[in-house]
C-alpha positions as CSV (number, residue, x, y, z in Angstrom):
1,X,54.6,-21.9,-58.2
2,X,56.0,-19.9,-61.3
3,X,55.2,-16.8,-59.5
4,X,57.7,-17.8,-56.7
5,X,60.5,-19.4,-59.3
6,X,60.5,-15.9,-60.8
7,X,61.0,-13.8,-57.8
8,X,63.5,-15.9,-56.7
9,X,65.0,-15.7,-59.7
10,X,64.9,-11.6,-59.4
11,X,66.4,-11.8,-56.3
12,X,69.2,-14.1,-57.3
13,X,69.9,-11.7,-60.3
14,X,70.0,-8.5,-58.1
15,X,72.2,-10.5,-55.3
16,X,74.4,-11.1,-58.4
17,X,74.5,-7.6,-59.7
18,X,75.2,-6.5,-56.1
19,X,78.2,-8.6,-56.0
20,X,79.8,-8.1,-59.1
21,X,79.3,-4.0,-58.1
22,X,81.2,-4.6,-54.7
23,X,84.1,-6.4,-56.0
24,X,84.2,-3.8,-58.8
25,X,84.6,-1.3,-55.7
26,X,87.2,-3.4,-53.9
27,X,89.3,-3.5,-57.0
28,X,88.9,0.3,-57.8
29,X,90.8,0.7,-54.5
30,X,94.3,0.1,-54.7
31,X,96.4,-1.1,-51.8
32,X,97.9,2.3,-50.6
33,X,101.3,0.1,-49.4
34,X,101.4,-1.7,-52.6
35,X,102.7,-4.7,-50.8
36,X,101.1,-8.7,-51.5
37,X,100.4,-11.1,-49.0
38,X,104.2,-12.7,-48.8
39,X,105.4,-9.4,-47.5
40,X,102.2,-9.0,-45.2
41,X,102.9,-11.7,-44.1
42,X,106.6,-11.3,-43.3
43,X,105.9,-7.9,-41.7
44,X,103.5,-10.1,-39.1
45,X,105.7,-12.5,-38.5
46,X,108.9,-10.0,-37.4
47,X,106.7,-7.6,-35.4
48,X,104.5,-10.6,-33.4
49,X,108.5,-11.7,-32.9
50,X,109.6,-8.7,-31.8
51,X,106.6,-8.2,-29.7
52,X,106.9,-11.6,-27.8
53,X,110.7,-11.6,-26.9
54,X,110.2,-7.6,-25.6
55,X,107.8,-9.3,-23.5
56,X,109.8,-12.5,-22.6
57,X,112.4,-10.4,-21.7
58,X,110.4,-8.2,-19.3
59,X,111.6,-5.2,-21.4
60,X,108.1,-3.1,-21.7
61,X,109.3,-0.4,-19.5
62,X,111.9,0.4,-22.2
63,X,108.9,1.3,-25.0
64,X,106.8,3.1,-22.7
65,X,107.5,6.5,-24.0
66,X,106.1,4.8,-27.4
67,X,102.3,4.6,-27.6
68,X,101.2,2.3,-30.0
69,X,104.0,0.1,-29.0
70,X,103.4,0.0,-25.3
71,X,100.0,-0.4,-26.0
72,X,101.0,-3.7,-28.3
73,X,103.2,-4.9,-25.5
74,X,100.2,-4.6,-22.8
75,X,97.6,-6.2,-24.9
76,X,100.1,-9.3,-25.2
77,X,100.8,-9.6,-21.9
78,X,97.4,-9.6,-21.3
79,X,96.9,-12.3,-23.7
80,X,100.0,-14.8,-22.7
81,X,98.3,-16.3,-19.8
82,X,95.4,-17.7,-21.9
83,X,97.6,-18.6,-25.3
84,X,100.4,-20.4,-23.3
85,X,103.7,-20.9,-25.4
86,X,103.7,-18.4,-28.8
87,X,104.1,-21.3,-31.4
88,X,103.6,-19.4,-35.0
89,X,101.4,-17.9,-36.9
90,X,98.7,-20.2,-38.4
91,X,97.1,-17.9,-41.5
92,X,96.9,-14.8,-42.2
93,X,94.2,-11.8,-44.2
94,X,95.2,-8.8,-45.6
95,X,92.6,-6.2,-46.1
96,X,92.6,-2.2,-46.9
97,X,91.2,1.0,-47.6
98,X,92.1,4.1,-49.3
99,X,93.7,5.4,-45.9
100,X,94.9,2.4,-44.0
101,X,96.0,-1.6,-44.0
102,X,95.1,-3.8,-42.0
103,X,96.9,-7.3,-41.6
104,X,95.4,-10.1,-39.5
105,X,97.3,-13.0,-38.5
106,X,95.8,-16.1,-36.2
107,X,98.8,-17.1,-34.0
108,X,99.0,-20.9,-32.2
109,X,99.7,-21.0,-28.7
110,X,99.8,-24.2,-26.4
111,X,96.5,-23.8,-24.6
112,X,94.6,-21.1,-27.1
113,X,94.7,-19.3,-30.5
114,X,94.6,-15.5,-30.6
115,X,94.2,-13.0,-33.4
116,X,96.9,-10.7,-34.0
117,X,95.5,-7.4,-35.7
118,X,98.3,-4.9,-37.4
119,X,97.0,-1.6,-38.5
120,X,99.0,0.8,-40.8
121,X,98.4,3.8,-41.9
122,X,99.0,4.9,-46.0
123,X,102.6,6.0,-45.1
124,X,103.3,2.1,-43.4
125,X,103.4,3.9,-40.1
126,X,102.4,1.2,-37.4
127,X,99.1,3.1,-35.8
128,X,97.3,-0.2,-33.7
129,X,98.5,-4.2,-32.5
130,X,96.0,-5.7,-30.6
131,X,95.9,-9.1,-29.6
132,X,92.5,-11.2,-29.0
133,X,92.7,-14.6,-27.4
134,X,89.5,-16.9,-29.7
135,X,88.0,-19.3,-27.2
136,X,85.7,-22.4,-27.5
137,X,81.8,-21.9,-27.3
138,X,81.9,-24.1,-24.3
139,X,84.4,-21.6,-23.1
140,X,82.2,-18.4,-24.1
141,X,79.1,-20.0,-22.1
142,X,81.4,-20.9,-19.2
143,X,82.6,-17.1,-18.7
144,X,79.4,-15.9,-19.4
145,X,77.2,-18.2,-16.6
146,X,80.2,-16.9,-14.5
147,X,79.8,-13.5,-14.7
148,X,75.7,-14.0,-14.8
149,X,76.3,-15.6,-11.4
150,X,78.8,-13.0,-9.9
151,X,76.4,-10.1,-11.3
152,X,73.3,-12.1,-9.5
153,X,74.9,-12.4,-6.0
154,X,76.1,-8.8,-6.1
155,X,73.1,-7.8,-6.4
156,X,71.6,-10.3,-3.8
157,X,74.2,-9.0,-1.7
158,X,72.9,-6.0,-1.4
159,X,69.4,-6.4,-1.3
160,X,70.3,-8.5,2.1
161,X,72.4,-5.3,3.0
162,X,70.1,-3.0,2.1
163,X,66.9,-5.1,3.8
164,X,69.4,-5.3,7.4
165,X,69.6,-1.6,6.9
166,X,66.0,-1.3,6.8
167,X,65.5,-3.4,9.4
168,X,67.2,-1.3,12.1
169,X,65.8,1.2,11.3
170,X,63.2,0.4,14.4
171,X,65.9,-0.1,17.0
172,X,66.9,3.9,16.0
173,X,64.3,5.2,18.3
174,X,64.9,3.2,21.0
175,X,68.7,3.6,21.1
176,X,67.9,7.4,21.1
177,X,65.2,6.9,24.3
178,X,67.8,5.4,25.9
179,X,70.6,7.6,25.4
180,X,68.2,10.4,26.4
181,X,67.5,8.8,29.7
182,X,70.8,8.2,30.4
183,X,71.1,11.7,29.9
184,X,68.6,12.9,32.1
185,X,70.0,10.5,34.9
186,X,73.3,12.1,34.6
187,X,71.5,15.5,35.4
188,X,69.5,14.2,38.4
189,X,72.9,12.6,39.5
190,X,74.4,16.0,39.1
191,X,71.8,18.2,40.8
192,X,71.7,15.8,43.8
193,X,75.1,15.8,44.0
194,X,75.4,19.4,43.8
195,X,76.7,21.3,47.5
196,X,72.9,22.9,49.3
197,X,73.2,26.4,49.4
198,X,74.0,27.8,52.9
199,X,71.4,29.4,54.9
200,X,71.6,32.8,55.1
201,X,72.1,33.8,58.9
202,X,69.3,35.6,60.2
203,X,70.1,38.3,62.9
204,X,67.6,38.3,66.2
205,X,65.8,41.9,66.1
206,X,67.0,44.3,68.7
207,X,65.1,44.9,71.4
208,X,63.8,48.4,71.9
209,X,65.1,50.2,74.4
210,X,62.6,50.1,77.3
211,X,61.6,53.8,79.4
212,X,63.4,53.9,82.6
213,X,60.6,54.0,85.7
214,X,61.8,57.1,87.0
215,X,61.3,58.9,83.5
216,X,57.5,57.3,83.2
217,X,56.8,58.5,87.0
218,X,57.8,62.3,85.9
219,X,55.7,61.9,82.4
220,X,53.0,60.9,83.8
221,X,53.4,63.5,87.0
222,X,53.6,66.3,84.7
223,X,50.5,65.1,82.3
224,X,48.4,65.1,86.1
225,X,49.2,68.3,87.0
226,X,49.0,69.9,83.7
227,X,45.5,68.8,83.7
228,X,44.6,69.9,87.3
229,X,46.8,73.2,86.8
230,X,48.8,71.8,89.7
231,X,52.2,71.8,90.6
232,X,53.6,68.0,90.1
233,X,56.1,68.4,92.7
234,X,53.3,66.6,95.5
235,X,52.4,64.2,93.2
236,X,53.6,60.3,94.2
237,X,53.1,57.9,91.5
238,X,53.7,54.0,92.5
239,X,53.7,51.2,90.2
240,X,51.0,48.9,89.6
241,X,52.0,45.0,89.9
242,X,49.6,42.3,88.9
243,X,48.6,39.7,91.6
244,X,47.6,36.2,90.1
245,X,44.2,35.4,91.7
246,X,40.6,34.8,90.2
247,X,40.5,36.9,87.4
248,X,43.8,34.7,85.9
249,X,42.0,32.0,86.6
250,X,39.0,32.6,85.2
């Protein structure tokens, strides 16, 4: 038991010493605007008032060649739908560096509270406004479920997409057999409708022109008496007709 008492003691005293070191720090560094927390305070007050009647107005097209100030103007418009009617500013922090300022002022509104952060730089030129609307913790888990649910049924969404996909996948190959055999109908429609191709006309053979009888009597006279070494002159050669009789018959 006095073990525990004395190392929580050591620990108290080095928490201590750590303190007492930090807020020697902070104090070493001097507010580089030199201004106290009336005039912070002030400053917030004019430029959240400026900032809300630009916007009131609708005059944010007018300070769009201005950065930092358009970019004020947008991150209160965004914010006005959620704060309702600008009311005032609540409380305000001041804290700083050695290079900057930075003055933070909680601003009522009719339906929620928003922080208004003003950065300046060690010259007091304006370098960042943003606006953040605070919401409830009911609020927080609210938007939260919400967007757990809308990130779940995307996704569910398209696993059912991607499973239908996958799914007709088996239907591909019979689309493709029928588009092919539709195909190769078209082509046996075609051919069969497709003109015969006309017969080439064949001409009969001419007939040979047949000896004349007088011409075969004389050839055949001459071949006689040329092998008789005759004269053909007394030869008298008759043709030969065929009778129809047994030897037809037979």
């Amino acid at each position: 038991m006095k073990k525990f008492l004395i190392i929580l003691g050591m620990l108290t005293c080095l928490l201590g010493m750590t303190a007492c070191t930090q807020n020697q720090e902070d104090a070493a560094v001097a507010n580089p605007l030199q201004i106290d927390d009336e005039s912070a305070l002030a400053y917030a007050q004019q430029v959240i008032d400026a900032i809300n009647q630009i916007v009131v107005a609708g005059l944010e097209d007018q300070y769009a060649s201005d950065e930092v100030l358009s970019a004020a103007l947008s991150s209160w418009e965004s914010a006005v739908s959620d704060l309702g009617e600008y009311q005032g500013i609540m409380e305000h922090t001041m804290t700083w560096d050695e290079d900057s300022v930075t003055i933070e002022a909680t601003v009522d509104g009719t339906d929620h509270d928003a922080v208004v952060s003003i950065v300046l730089d060690s010259t007091g030129n304006l370098t960042s406004i943003t606006t953040n609307v605070q919401r409830s913790m009911s609020e927080l888990m609210t938007n939260a479920a919400l967007n757990t649910l809308l990130g779940m049924g995307t996704v569910f969404i398209v696993l059912i997409l991607i499973s239908l996909l996958i799914g007709a996948f088996r239907y591909i190959p019979v689309i493709q057999e029928k588009l092919s055999g539709k195909g190769k109908v078209e082509k046996v429609e075609k051919a069969e409708k497709a003109p015969a191709p006309k017969p080439t006309p064949v001409h009969a053979p001419v007939p040979a022109a047949q000896p004349d009888d007088g011409e075969l009597v004389a050839v055949i006279a001459a071949a006689i008496a040329a092998s008789e070494n005759t004269s053909p002159e007394g030869f008298v050669v008759r043709s030969i007709r065929r009778r129809g009789g047994r030897w037809k018959n037979a």
